[in-house]
C-alpha positions as MATLAB code, in Angstrom:
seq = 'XXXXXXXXXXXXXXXXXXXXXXXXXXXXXXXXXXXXXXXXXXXXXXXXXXXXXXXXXXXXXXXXXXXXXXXXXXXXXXXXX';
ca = [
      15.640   10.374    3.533;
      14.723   14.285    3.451;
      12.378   15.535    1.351;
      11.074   19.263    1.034;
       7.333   20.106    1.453;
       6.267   22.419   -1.341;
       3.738   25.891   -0.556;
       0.984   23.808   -1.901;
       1.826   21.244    0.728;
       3.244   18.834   -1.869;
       5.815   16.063   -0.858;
       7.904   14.408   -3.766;
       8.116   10.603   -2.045;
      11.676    9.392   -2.658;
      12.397    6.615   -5.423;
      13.645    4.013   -3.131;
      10.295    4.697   -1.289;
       7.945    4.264   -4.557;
      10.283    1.025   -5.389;
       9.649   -0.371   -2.445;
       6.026    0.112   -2.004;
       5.887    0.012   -5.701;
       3.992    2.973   -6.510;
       3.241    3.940   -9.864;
       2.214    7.325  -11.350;
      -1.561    7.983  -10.419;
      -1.537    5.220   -7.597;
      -3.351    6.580   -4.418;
      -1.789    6.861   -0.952;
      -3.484    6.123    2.377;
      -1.615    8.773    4.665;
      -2.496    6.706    8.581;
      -1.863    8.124   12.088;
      -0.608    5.124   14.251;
       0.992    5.244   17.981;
       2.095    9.053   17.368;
       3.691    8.265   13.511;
       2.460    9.030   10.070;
       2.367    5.647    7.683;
       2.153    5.467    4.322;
       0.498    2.769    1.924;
      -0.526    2.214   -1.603;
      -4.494    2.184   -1.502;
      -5.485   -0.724   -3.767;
      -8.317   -0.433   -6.242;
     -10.272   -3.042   -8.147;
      -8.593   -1.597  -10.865;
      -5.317   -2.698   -9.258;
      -6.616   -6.052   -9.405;
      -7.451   -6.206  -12.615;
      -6.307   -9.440  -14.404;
      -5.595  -11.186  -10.883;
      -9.233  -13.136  -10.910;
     -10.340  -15.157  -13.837;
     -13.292  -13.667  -15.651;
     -15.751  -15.783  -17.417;
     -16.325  -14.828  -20.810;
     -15.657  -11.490  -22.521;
     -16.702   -8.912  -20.916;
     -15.950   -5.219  -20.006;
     -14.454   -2.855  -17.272;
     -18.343   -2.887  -15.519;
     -18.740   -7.139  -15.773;
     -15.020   -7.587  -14.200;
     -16.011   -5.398  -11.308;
     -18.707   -6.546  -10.908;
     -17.038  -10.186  -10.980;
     -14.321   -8.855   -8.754;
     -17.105   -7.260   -5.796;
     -18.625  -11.055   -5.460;
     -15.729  -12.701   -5.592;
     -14.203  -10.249   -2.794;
     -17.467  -10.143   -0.762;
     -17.704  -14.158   -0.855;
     -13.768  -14.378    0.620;
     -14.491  -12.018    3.229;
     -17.797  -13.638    4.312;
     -16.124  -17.015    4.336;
     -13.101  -15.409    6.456;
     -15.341  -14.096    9.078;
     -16.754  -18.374    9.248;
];
């Protein structure tokens, strides 16, 4: 697939690309250099993950993440053993 870098250095990233990495509007890209090629990858936020982790109770934006940073920092520390 071709695409045409803009003056600004602006790339539009074809649809079958965005559908396949499914990439939404306002999603942020990790641009990688690996063995001499350029990757690309959706960067994942906690707010990506909202919804994916029970919460307990009602709470807001600033409970779930701070929820979602224990839960994540208690499955990496039991990862590493």
């Amino acid at each position: 697939m071709i695409s045409t870098v803009t003056s600004k250095g602006q790339v539009t990233i074809p649809k079958k690309i965005r559908s396949f990495l499914n990439i939404e509007p306002n999603d942020k890209i990790d641009f990688s250099i690996e063995n001499g090629q350029v990757t690309i990858r959706p960067l994942r936020t906690l707010k990506n993950l909202r919804g994916s982790i029970p919460k307990k109770g009602k709470g807001n934006i600033d409970t779930e993440r701070r929820h979602a940073k224990k839960f994540v920092s208690k499955k990496i520390v039991e990862a590493r053993g």
